[in-house]
N, C-alpha and C positions, 0 to 999 in steps of 0.2 A: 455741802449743805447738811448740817446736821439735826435730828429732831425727825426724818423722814421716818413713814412707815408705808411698808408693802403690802399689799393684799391680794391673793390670788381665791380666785373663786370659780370653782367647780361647779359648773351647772350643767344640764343634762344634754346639750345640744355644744358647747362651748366652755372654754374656761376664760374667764375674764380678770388680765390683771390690772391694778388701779393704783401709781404710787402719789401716796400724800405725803404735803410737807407738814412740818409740823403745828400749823393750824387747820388740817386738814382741807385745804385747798390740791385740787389736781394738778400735777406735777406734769404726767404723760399716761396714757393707757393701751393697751392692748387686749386682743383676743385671740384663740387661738380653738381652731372649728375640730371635731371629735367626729372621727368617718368609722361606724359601728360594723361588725362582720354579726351577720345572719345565717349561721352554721344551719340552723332548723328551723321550722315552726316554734314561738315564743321562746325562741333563744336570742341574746342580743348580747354579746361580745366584745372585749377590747383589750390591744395587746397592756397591758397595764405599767411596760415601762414607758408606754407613750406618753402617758400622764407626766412621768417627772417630766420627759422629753419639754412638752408642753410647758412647766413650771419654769426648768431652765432657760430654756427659747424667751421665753416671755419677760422674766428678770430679765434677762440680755436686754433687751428692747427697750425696756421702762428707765432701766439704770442709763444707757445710752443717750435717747430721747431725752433726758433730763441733766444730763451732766451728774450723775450722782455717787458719791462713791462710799459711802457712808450710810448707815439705816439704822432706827434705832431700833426696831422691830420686825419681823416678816409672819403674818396672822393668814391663815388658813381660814376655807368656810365652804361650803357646797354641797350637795344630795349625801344622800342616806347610805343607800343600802347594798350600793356597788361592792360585791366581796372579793378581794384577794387573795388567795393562800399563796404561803411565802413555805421554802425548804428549810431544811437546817440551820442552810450557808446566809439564810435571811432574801433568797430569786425567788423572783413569782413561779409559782406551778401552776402552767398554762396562763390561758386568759384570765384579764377580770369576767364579770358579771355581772352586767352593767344592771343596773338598781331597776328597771323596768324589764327585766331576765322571769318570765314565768315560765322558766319550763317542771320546776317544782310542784306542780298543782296535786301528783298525787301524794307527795309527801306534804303537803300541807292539809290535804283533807285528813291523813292518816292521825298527825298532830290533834287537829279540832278532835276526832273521836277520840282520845286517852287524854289529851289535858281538858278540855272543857271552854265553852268562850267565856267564861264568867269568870273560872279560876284564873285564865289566862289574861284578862283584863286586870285581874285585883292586883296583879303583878308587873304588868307591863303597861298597860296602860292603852294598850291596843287593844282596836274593837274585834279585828277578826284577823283568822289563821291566811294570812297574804303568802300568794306561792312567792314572791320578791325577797321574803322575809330572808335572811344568811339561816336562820333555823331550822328553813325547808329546805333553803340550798346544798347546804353542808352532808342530810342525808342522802339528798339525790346524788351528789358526788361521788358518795361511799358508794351510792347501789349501784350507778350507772358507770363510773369511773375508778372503780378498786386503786388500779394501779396507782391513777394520780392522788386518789384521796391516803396511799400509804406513805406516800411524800411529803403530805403537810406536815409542817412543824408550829404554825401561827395562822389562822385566820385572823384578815385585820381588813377592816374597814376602808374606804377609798381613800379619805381626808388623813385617817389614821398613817394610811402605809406613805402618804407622800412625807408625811412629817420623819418618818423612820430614816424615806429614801434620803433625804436633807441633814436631819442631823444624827442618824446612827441609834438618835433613842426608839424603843417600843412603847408604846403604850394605847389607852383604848380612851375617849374623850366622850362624856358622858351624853350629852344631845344629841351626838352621832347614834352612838350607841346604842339610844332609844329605838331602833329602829330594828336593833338584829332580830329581836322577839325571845334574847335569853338571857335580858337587861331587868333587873327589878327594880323599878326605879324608887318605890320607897327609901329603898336601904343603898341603891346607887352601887350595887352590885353581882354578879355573874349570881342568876339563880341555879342551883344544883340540880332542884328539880323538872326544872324545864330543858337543861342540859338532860339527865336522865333520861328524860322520854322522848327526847330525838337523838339518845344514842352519841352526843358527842361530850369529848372528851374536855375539861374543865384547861385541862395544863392546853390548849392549843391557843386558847384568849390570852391576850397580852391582859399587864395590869391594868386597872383604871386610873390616871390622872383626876385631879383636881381641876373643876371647870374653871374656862378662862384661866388657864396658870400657862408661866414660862415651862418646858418641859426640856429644852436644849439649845445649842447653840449650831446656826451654818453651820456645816463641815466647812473644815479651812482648804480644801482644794474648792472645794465650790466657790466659796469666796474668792480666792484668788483667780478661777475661770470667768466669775463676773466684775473681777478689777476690785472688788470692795476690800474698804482699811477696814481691820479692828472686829471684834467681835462681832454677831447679829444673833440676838437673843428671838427664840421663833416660838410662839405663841402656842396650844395646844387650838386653839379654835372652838368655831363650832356649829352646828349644822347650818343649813343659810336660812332656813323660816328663822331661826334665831336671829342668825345676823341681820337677816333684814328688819324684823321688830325692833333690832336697838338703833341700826339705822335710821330707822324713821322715827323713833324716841318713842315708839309704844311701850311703856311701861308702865301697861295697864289703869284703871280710874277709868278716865274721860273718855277713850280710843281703844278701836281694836284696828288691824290692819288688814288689808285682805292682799294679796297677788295674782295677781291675771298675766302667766307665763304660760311656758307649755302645760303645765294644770293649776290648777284652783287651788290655795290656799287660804284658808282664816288663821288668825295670829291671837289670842287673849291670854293675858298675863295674871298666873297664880299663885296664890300661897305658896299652897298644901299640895299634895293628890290627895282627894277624899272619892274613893271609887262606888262606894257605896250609893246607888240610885243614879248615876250619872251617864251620859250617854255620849259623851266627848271622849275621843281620841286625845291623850295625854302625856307630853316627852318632860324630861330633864331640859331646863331650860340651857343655855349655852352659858350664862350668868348664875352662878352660885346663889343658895336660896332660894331661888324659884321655880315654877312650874309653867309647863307652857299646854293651854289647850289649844289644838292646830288640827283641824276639821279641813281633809283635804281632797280633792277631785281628780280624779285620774286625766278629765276632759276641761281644756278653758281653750291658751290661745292653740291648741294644736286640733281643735277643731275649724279654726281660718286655717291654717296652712293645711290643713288637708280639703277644705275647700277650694283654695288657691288651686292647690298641685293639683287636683283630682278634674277642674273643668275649666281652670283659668290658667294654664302654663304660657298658654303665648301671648295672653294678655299679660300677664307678670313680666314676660322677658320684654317685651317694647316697651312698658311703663320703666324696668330697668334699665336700658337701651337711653332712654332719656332722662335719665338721672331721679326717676321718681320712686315710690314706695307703693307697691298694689297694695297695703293696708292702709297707707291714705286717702288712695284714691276711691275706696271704697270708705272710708269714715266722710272724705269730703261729698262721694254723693250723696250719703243720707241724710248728713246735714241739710244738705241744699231741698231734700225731699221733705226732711220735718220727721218730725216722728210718725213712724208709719202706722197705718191705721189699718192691719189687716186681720185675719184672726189663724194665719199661718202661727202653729205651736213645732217646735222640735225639745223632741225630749234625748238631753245629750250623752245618755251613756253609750257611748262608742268603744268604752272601754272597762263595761260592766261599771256598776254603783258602789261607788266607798262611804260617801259621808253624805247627810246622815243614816242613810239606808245600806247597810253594806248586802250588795244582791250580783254579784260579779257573774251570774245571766240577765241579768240588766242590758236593754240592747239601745241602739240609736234609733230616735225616729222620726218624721216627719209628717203630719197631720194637719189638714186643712188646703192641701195644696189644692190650687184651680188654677184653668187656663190664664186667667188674671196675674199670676204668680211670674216676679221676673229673678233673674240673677241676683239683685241687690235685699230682691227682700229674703231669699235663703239667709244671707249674709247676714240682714238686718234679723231673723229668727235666730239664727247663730246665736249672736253676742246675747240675744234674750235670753239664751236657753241658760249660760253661764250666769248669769242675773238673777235666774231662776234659783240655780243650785247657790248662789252668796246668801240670798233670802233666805233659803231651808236652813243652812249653815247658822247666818244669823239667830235665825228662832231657837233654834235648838240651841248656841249657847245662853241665850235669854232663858230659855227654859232651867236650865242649870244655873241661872245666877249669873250671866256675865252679859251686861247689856251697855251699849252707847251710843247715844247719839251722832256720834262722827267716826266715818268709817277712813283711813288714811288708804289710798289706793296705791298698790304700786308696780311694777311691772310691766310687760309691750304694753297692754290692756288700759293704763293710767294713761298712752301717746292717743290717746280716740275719745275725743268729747261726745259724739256722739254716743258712747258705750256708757261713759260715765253717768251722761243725765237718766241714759235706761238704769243703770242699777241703783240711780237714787229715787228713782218713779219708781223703782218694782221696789226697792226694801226700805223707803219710807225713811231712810235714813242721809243725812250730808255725808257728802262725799269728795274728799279733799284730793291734791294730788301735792308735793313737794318739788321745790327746785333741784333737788338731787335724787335725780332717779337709778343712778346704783345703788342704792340705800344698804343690799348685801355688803360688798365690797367695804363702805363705807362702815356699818357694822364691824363686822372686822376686826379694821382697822381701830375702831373704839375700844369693841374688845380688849384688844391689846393693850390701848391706852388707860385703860382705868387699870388692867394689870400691875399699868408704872403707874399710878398714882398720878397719871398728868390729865383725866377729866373727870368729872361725875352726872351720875344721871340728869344733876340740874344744867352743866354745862352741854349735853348733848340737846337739850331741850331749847337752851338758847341760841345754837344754830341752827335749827331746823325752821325751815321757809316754806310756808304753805303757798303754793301759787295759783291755782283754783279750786274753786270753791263748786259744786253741784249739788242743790236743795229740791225737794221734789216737787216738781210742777202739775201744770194741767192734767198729764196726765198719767199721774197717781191713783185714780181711781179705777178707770181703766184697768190700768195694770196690773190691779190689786184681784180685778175682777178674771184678767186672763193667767196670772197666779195658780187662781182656785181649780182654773179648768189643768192647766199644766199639772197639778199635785193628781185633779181626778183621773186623769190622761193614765198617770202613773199606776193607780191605785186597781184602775179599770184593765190593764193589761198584765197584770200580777206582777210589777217590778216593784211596789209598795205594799207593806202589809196595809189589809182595810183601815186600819185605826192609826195608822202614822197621822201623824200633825191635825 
């Protein structure tokens, strides 16, 4: 069959691959689960040749399942800021560092005091000095690991190094990239300065790619270990907020996008970067010409799974035991309850404040609780609380200029109607959900195809299928009202400056 295109997608809990034929209909899928090592305290690890392991395994399985031996494409997509360093010979030195790895914190406080948040904004487009950042990574390295930081000969990004592992090429892709904190995205290249003042060296960055471009081809053993005829040209990619936005045809105007995964994403489509008075988090988009504002949350769906795991495990394993889903079983009780009418608030940083308040002693909380208080409505305060942070999100890009009517949902978070009509009651906004909810994957996959000249933004827009619809109802007002208390909640416990919003 020819005309197909592959998509593997690196997300933080799993990689997911998805092969299309060439009308982008599902062929066969798979996934493939990522089990982290915890060496220390805010360390979080991973052997990094598991990842191709993972790419391999999974091509196997997609090309198999589908009879296919032929592709026209293979398009990368997934997290940030998982760093690799590779030796001379091109071998990982030690682990990755998996993108949610803070053990950096005092080389990033070090950072904030000699660049500045402001300078460091006007350049990268990030709000504040993240210990995650490869920029605080890299010195902790040098300080805490001499020996292995004398071994580097390439840091490269997670997406970046599978592309290398595949076809032999280096290079650095620029909405990734957005992320290391020593990306200028104005000018779309390695800043000198910000290199300087974390001490690393320039020659260790591979070069930058052009976004969305072909950058190589299969290696021809890999090919032949997955049976495939003929060439397969492999996309540079690019990060998955991107990919998901194209996925879901947010290309800005009418639509922003939000994601309700393991954290909170907003998606809005820009120009320029114009950093001057602006208060948005800012990448290289994955599509050339553009600019992506992406307002994101450390906490969404992984405050339910640590609800789950933390007081409901053996409710979870007999709902799985019977083939069911403990996040539907809890979307299906609330439904059946209504909207709940209590004045239980949780305020969600459990994993310190990013957007729009970056305050990373920001804590999780709980307020209003009474003996009245049962299991479902934690659960039902939960999903408010992310509801809560999409509203803040939203205003705040309204405040900058970026406002719409209809917010595209997508993520576990778009499977819960019950969540849905809440975040269209708390931000006053419709709330859509589409027929294809890998929208990442599928992204991708477009990606690559507008590369060959075989769609365009108009044609992505005419297959995309809205399937529900969420408008804000009765109780709008309400919620608008318990809103104000959640912002004072904030403000009252110093995780808000007094004058935010």
């Amino acid at each position: 069959m020819s005309g197909c295109i592959l998509s593997l997608d690196y997300g933080t809990t799993c990689m997911k691959g998805i092969l299309y034929d060439q009308d982008f209909r599902v062929l066969s899928q798979t996934s493939w689960n990522f089990t982290y090592e915890y060496p220390a305290p805010n360390c979080i690890e991973y052997n990094a040749k598991g990842y191709v392991t993972a790419a391999m395994e999974g091509m196997k399985t997609l090309l198999k399942e589908a009879d296919v031996h032929e592709l026209s494409a293979l398009a990368l997509t997934g997290q940030a800021e998982t760093l690799i360093c590779l030796d001379k010979n091109g071998e990982p030195v030690g682990n990755a560092y998996v993108w949610l790895d803070s053990r950096a914190q005092e080389e990033a406080a070090e950072l904030k005091e000699k660049i500045g948040t402001d300078a460091f904004y006007r350049k990268t487009g990030i709000l504040g000095f993240d210990p995650v950042m490869p920029l605080a990574k890299l010195p902790w390295i040098r300080r805490h690991e001499p020996a292995r930081y004398e071994k580097i000969a390439k840091a490269v990004m997670l997406k970046d190094y599978l592309v290398y592992a595949l076809t032999g090429v280096l290079c650095a892709e620029p909405s990734v990239s957005s992320c290391t904190g020593y990306l200028n995205i104005a000018e779309v290249q390695w800043d000198k300065e910000l290199l300087a003042a974390a001490d690393i060296d320039p020659e260790i960055l591979p070069p930058i790619c052009e976004q969305n471009s072909f950058v190589g081809e299969l290696k021809r053993e890999i090919c032949e270990e997955l049976g495939l005829r003929g060439k397969v040209p492999v996309n540079c990619g690019m990060i998955d907020q991107s990919a998901s936005a194209v996925g879901s045809g947010n290309f800005g105007g009418d639509v922003l996008s939000e994601t309700t995964g393991t954290v909170l994403a907003v998606a809005a489509i820009l120009k320029e970067f114009q950093p001057e008075g602006s208060t948005m988090p800012v990448f290289c988009h994955g599509l050339p010409g553009v600019y992506m504002a992406l307002p994101n949350c450390s906490t969404a769906g992984v405050l339910l799974k640590w609800y789950r795991d933390s007081f409901h495990s053996e409710l979870a394993a007999d709902l799985k035991g019977q083939g069911k889903n403990f996040f539907g079983h809890v979307d299906d009780v609330l439904l059946s309850r209504g909207m709940q009418n209590n004045e239980l608030l949780v305020l969600p940083h459990f994993c310190g404040s990013q957007c729009p308040v970056a305050n990373p002693a920001a804590k999780g909380v709980f307020y209003g609780l009474t003996l009245d208080t049962d299991r479902y409505d934690v659960a039902g305060a939960l999903m408010e609380s992310v509801g809560f942070l999409l509203r803040e999100n939203l205003d705040n890009l309204r405040d900058n200029g970026l406002d719409a009517e209809t917010v595209i949902s997508l993520g576990g978070g778009a499977n819960s109607d019950w969540w849905l009509q809440r975040k269209a009651d708390i931000t006053g906004k419709r709330i859509c959900t589409l027929a294809n909810g890998e929208s990442t994957a599928l992204g991708a996959a477009y990606g690559a195809a507008i590369a060959m000249g075989r769609i365009d933004k108009a044609g992505i827009l005419e297959k995309r299928r809205i399937v529900k619809t969420f408008d804000p109802g009765a109780e709008r007002a309400r919620m608008e009202e318990k809103y104000q208390r959640y912002l004072e909640l904030n403000r009252r416990l110093g995780f808000y400056p007094s004058k935010t919003f």
